[in-house]
C-alpha positions as CSV (number, residue, x, y, z in Angstrom):
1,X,10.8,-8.2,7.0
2,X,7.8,-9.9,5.1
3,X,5.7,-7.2,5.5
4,X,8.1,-5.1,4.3
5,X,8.6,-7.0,0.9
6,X,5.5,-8.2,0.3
7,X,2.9,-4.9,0.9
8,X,5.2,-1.7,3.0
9,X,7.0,-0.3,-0.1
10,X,3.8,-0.5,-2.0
11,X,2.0,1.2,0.2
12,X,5.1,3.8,1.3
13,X,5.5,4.6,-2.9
14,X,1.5,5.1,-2.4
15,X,2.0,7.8,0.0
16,X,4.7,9.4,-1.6
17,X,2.8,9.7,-5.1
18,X,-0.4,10.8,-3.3
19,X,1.6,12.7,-1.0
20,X,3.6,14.8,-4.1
21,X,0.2,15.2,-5.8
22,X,-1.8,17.1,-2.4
23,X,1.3,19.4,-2.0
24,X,0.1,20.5,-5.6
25,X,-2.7,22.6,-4.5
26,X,-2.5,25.0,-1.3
27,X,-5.8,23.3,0.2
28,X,-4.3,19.8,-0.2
29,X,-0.6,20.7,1.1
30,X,-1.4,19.4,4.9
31,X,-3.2,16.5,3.5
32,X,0.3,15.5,1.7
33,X,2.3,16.3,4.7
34,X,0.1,13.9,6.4
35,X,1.0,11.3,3.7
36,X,4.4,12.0,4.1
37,X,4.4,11.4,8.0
38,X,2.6,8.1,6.9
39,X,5.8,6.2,5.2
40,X,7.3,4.9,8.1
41,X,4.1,3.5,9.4
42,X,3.4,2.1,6.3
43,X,7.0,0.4,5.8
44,X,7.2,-0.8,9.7
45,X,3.8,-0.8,11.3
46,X,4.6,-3.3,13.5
47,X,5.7,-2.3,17.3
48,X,4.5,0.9,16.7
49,X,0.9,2.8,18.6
50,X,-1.2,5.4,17.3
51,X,-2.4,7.4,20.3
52,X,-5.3,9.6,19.6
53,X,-4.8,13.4,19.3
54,X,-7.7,14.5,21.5
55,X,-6.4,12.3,24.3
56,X,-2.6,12.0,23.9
57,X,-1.5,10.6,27.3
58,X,-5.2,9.0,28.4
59,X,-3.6,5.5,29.1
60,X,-1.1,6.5,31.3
């Protein structure tokens, strides 16, 4: 809940601006969709893993 208060919205209302201004230009549209899928991390990073792309189930 501290993180939350102290530095998530910040940095959710960060990817939301950024997020609105990429989806501006047709180059920078799946930049802001990546912003977009950022906000929860960014409000509630804690208990949550970021698995790689390239090797999505390598520590199974």
């Amino acid at each position: 809940m501290l993180w939350l208060v102290l530095a998530g919205w910040w940095l959710a209302i960060g990817h939301i601006v950024t997020g609105l201004l990429l989806c501006l230009t047709i180059i920078g549209i799946p930049f802001g969709v990546a912003n977009f899928k950022l906000i929860p991390v960014s409000l509630f990073p804690l208990g949550r893993e970021i698995v790689p792309t390239d090797q999505p189930f390598a520590a199974r």
